[in-house]
C-alpha positions as CSV (number, residue, x, y, z in Angstrom):
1,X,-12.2,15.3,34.1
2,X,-10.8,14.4,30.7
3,X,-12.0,11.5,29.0
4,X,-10.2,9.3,26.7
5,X,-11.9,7.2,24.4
6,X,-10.3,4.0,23.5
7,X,-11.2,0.7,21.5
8,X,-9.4,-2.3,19.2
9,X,-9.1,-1.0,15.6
10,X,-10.9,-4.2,14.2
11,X,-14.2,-3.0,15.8
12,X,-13.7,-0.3,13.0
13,X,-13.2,3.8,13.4
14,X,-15.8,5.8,15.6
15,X,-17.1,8.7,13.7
16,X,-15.0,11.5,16.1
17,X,-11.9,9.8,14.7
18,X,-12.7,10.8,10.9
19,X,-14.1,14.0,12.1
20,X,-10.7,15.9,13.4
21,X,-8.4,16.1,10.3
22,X,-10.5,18.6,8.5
23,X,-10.8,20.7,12.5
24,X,-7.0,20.3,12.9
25,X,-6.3,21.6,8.9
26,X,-9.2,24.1,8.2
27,X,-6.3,26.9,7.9
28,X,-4.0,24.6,5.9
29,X,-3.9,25.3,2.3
30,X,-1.4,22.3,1.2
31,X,-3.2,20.4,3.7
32,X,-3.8,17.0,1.2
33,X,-7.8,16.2,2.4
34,X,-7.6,12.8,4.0
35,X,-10.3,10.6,2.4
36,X,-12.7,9.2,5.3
37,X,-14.3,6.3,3.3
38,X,-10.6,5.1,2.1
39,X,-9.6,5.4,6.0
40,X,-12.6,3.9,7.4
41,X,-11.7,0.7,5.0
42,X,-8.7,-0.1,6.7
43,X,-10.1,-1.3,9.9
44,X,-12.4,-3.4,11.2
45,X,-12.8,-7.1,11.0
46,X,-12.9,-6.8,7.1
47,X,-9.4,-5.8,7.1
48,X,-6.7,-8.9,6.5
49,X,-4.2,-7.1,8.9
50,X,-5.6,-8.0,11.8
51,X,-5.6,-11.6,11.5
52,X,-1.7,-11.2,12.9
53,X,-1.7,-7.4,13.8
54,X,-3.2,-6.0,16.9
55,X,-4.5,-2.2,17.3
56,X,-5.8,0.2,20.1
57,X,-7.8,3.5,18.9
58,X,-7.6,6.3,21.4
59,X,-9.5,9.8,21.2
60,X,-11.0,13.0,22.3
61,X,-13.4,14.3,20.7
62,X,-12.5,17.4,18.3
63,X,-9.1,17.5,20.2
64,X,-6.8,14.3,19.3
65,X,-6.8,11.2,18.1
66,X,-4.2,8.7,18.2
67,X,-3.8,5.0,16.9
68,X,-1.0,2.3,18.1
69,X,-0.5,-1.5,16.1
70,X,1.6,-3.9,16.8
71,X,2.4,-7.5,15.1
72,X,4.2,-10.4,16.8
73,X,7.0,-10.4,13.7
74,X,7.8,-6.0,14.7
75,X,11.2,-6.2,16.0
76,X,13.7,-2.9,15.7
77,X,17.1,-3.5,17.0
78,X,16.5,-6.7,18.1
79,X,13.4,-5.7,20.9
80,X,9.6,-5.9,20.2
81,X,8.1,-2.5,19.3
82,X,5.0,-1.1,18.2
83,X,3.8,2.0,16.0
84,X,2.0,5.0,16.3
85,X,-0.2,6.8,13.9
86,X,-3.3,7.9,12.4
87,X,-2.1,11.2,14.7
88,X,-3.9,14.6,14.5
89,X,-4.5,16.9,17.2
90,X,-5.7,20.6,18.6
91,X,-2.6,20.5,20.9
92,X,-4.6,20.3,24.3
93,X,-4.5,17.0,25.5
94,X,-1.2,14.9,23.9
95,X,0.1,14.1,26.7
96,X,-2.9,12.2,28.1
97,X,-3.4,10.8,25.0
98,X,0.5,8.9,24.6
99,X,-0.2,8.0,27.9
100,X,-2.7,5.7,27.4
101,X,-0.9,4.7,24.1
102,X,2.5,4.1,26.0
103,X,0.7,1.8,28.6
104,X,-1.4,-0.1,26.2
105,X,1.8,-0.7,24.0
106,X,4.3,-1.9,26.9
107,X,1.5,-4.2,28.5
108,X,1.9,-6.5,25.2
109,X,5.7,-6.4,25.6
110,X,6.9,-3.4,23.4
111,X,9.9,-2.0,24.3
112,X,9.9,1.2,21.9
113,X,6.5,3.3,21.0
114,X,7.9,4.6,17.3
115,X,5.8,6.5,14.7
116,X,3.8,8.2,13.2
117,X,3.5,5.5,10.9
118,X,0.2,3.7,9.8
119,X,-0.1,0.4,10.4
120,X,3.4,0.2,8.3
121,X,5.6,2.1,6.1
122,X,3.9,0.8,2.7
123,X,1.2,3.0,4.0
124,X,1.8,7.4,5.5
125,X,4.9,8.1,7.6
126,X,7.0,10.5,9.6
127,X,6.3,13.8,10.5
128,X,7.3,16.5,8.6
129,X,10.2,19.2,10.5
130,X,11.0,21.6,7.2
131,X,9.8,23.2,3.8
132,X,10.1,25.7,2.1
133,X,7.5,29.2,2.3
134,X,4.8,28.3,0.1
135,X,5.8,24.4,-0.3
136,X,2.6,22.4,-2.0
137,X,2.2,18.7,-0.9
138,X,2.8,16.0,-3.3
139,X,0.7,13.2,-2.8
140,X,2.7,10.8,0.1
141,X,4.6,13.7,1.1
142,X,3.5,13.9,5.0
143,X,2.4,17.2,5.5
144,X,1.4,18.3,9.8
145,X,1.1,21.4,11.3
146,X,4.9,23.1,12.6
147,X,3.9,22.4,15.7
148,X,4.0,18.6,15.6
149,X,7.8,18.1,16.3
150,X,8.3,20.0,19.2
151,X,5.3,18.4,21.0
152,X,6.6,14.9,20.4
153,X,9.7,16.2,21.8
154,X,8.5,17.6,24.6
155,X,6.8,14.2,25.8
156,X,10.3,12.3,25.5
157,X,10.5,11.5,21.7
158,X,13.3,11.9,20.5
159,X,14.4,12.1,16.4
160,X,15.1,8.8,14.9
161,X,15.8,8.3,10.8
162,X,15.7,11.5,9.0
163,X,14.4,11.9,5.3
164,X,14.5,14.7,2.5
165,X,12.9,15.9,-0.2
166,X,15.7,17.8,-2.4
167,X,14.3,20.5,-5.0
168,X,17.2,20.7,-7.9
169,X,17.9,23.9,-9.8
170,X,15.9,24.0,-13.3
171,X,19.3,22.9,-14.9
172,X,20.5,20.2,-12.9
173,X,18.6,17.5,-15.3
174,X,20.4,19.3,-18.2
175,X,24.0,18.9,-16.6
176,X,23.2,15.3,-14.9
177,X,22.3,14.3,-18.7
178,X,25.5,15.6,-20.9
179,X,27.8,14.4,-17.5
180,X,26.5,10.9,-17.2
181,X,25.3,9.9,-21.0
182,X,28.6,7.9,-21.5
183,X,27.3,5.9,-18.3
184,X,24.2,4.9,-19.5
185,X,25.7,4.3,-22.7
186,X,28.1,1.8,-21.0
187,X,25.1,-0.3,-19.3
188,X,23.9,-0.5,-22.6
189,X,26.3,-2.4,-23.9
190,X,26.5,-4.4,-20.7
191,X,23.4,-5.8,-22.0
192,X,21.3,-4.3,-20.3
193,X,17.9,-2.3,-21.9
194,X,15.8,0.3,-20.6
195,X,12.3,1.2,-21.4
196,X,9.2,3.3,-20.4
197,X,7.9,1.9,-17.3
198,X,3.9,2.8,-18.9
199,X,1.2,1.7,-16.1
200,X,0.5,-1.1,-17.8
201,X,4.2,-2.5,-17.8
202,X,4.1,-2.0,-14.5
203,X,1.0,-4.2,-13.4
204,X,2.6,-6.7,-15.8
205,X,5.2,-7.3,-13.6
206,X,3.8,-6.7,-10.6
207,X,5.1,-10.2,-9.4
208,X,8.6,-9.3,-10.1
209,X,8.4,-5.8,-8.4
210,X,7.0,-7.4,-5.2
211,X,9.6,-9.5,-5.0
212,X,12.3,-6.9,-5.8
213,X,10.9,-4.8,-3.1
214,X,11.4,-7.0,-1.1
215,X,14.6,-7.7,-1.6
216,X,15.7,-4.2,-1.8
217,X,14.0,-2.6,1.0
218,X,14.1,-5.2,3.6
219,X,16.8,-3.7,6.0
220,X,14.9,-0.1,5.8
221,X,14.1,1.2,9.1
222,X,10.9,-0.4,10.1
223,X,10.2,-2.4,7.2
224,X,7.8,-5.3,7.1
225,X,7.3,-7.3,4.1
226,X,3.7,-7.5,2.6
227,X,1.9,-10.6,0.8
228,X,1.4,-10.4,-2.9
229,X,-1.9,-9.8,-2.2
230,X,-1.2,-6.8,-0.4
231,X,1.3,-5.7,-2.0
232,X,-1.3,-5.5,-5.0
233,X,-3.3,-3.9,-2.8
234,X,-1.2,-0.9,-2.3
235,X,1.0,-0.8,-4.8
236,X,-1.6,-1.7,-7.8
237,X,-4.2,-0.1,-10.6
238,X,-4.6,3.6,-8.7
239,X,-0.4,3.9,-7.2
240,X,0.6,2.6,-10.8
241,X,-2.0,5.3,-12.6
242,X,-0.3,8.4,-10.8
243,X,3.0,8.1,-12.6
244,X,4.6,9.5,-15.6
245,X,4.3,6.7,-18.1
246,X,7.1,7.9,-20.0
247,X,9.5,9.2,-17.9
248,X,9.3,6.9,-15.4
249,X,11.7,4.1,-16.5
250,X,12.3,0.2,-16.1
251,X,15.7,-1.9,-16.8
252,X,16.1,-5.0,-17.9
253,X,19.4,-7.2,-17.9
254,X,20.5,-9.7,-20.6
255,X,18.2,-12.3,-19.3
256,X,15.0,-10.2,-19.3
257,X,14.7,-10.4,-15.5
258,X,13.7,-6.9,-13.9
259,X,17.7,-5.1,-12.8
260,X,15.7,-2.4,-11.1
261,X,13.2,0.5,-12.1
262,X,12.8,4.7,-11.4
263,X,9.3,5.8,-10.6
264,X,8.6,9.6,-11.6
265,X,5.3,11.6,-10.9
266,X,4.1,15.1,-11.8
267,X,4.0,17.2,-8.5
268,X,-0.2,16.9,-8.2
269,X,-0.1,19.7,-5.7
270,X,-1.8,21.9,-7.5
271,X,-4.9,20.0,-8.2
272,X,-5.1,17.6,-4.6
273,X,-4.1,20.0,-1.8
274,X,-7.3,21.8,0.2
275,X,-5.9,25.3,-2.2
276,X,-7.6,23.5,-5.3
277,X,-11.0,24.3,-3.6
278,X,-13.9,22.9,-5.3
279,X,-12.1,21.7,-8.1
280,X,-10.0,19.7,-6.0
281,X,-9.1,16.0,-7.1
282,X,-9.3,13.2,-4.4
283,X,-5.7,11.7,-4.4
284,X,-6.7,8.2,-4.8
285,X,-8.8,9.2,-8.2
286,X,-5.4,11.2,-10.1
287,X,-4.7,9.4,-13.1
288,X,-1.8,10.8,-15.4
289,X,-3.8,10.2,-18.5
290,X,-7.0,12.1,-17.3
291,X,-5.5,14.6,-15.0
292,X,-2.0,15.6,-16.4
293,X,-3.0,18.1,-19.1
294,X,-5.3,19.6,-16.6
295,X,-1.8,20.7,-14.5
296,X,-0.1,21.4,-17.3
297,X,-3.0,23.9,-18.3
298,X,-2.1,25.7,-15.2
299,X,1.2,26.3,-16.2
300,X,4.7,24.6,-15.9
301,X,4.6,21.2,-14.5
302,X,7.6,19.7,-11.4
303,X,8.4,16.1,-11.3
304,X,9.1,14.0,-8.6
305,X,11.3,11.0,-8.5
306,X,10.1,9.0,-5.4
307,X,11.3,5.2,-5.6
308,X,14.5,3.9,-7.2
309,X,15.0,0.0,-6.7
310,X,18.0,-1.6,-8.2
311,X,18.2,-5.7,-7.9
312,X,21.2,-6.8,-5.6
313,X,22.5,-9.0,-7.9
314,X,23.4,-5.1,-10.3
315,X,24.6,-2.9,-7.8
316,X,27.8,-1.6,-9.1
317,X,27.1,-1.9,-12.5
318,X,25.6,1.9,-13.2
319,X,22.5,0.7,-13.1
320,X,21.0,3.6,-11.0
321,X,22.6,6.1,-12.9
322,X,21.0,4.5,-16.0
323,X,17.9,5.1,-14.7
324,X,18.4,8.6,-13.7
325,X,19.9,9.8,-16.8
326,X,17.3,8.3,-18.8
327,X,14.2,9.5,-16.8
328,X,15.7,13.1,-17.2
329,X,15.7,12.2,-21.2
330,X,12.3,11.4,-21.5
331,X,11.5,14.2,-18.9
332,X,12.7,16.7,-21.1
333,X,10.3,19.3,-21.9
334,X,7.8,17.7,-19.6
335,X,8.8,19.3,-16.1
336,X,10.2,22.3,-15.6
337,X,12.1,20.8,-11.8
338,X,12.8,18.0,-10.6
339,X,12.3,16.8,-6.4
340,X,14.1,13.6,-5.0
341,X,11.6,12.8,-2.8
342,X,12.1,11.3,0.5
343,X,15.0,10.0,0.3
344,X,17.1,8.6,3.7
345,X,19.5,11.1,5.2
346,X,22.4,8.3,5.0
347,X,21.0,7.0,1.6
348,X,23.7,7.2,-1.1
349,X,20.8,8.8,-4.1
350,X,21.4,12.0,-2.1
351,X,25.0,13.0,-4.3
352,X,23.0,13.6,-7.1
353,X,21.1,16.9,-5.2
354,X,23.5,17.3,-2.2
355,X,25.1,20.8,-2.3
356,X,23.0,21.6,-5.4
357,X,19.5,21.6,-4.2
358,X,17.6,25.1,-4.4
359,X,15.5,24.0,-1.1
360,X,15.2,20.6,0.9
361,X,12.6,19.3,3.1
362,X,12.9,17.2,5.7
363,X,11.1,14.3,7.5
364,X,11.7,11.9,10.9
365,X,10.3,9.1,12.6
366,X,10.3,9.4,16.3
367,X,10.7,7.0,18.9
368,X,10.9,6.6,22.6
369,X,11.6,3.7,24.9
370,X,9.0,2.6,27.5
C-alpha cells in the first residue's frame, strides 16, 4: 500500500523532501544543484508568506515530492487557482501524488491546479520541453529530466504559456549594432541617457525598479506583486551581484526618473551546473567581480539578456531598442553569443532572434481544471 506523506509548508520541509533532487539528477550533468539550506528557509513559520499564503507538502520517500500554495488574492482568468511546485520525481508514483494535490487544492475553492511554479513566479518556474545536445543551464533557466512533460500530460495537463530561450549567431550583435545605432542615437537626443547599470546602481534604485516591475509585469501570466520588502528580498545584494556590471544597462528620461533597464549575465554554466564537480560554485554565492575571470579563464564567455523593463509612460519611444543596442556596445569583446532568455512566445522582444536564432529552447507552465 502506497503511502503519501503530506503536511502544511509552514511546519517547515521534512528531511525526505531535500533528499530527492540529488536521487532524481545523479546522471544529470547541467543539472544546477539545488541548495537545501536556501530551500529549507523558505518555509516554516519564519517565512512572511504564509501570513496570507497557504501550502500543503506531499511526498514519498526517494520517489516524488510535490508542493501546492495558494493565496486568497490568486485569480487566473477571473477563477481562484492554486500552484504547484517544488516537483521532482522517480516517475513511479505521479499520479497518486497530484491526486492528493488536486483534492487538497479544490477543497479551498481552486478551480485550476497550474505549475510548476514555487510559491510564485519571482521565484523557479515552468518545465522545461527543448534544448539543444549538450545545452548547460544558466542559473533560473528551469532545467528537469525529458520525461517531465509527457507525464504531466498524461495526468490531464495540458500546455499553457510557452517561453524561449533564443541562442543568436556570433554576429547577430555585430549587425543589430550598425542597423539600429541611428535609433539609439535618436533617443538620445529625445533626452533620454543611458548608463551602466553597475550592482551598486542597481541597489540604489531598488525603490524605483520595484515599482517599475510592477508596473510592467503586472498582466504576466500568473503574476503577483511582492512588498518592497520582498522584493528586496529576491531581487537584492546576491540577484544584483550576478550581472554584468557593464553591459547590463539602465535609461533615464529628461527628468531623471528610471524609462526602463536591460539586465545581462555571463552564462555561469560552466562553473554552477553538477559538470563543474568539486569546483563547482553554489548559485546563490556567483558574484561577477569574483567569479567572472574564473569563466573567462576557461575560454570564451556567452551572455544572457534575461529581463528588459521599459516604463509605460516610454513605450514607443525606442527605448527598448536603446537598450539593446547599447548592451551589445559595451558587450563587445566580452561574450562571444548572446541568449534571449525566456522570453514569452507572444512577447514582442522575440523579432530581434526570430528566424535568426542558431538553437531555441523552450519552456511551459501547465495547468488543468479540477
Amino acid at each position: 500500500m502506497l503511502q503519501i506523506f503530506e503536511r502544511p509548508g509552514v511546519d517547515g520541509l521534512p528531511d525526505a523532501f531535500l533528499e530527492l533532487p540529488p536521487i532524481v539528477y545523479a546522471n544529470e550533468p547541467a543539472w544546477i544543484p539545488e541548495d537545501p539550506e536556501a530551500v529549507r528557509r523558505k518555509f516554516g513559520p519564519q517565512s512572511s508568506w504564509f501570513e496570507q499564503g497557504q501550502c500543503q507538502l506531499f511526498w514519498v520517500p526517494g520517489k516524488a515530492r510535490l508542493a501546492t500554495f495558494m493565496r486568497p488574492a490568486l485569480q487566473l482568468d477571473g477563477a481562484p487557482a492554486a500552484y504547484f511546485g517544488y516537483w521532482e520525481t522517480t516517475g513511479e508514483v505521479d499520479a497518486e501524488l497530484f491526486a492528493a494535490a488536486e483534492r487538497w487544492a479544490k477543497a479551498r475553492g481552486a478551480k485550476e491546479l497550474i505549475g510548476p511554479i514555487n510559491f510564485n513566479t519571482f521565484g523557479a518556474y515552468r518545465v522545461r520541453l527543448s534544448a539543444e545536445e549538450g545545452a548547460l543551464t544558466f542559473p533560473g533557466e528551469p532545467f528537469n529530466p525529458k520525461s517531465y512533460p509527457k507525464i504531466l500530460e498524461g495526468l490531464g495537463y495540458t500546455v499553457g504559456p510557452k517561453y524561449v530561450t533564443q541562442l543568436a549567431p556570433a554576429g547577430l550583435a555585430s549587425m543589430v549594432r550598425a542597423a539600429r545605432r541611428p535609433l539609439l542615437d535618436k533617443v538620445l537626443a529625445q533626452g533620454f541617457r543611458i548608463e551602466a547599470l553597475t550592482h551598486q546602481l542597481w541597489l540604489d534604485n531598488l525603490p524605483q525598479m520595484h515599482a517599475l516591475v510592477d508596473e510592467i509585469f503586472q498582466s504576466n501570466f500568473g503574476y503577483e506583486p511582492l512588498s518592497f520588502e520582498g522584493f528586496a528580498e529576491v531581487c537584492g545584494e546576491k540577484f544584483a551581484r550576478k550581472s554584468c556590471p557593464i553591459s547590463s544597462v539602465i535609461a533615464y528620461d529628461a527628468d531623471d526618473a528610471v524609462a526602463g533597464f536591460f539586465l545581462v549575465y555571463p552564462h555561469w554554466g560552466r562553473l554552477v551546473n553538477q559538470i563543474a564537480g568539486a569546483d563547482r560554485i553554489a548559485s546563490d554565492a556567483l558574484s561577477y567581480d569574483e567569479h567572472f575571470p574564473l569563466l573567462r579563464a576557461l575560454g570564451p564567455v556567452d551572455a544572457f539578456s534575461k529581463t528588459v523593463a521599459v516604463s509605460p509612460n516610454h513605450r514607443h519611444k525606442g527605448v527598448m531598442t536603446a537598450l539593446t543596442v547599447s548592451m551589445f556596445e559595451r558587450g563587445e569583446g566580452l561574450f562571444e553569443r548572446w541568449y534571449g532568455a525566456l522570453i514569452g512566445e507572444a512577447n514582442f522582444n522575440r523579432r530581434y532572434g526570430q528566424g535568426l536564432a542558431e538553437d531555441s529552447r523552450w519552456y511551459a507552465v501547465f495547468r488543468k481544471g479540477l
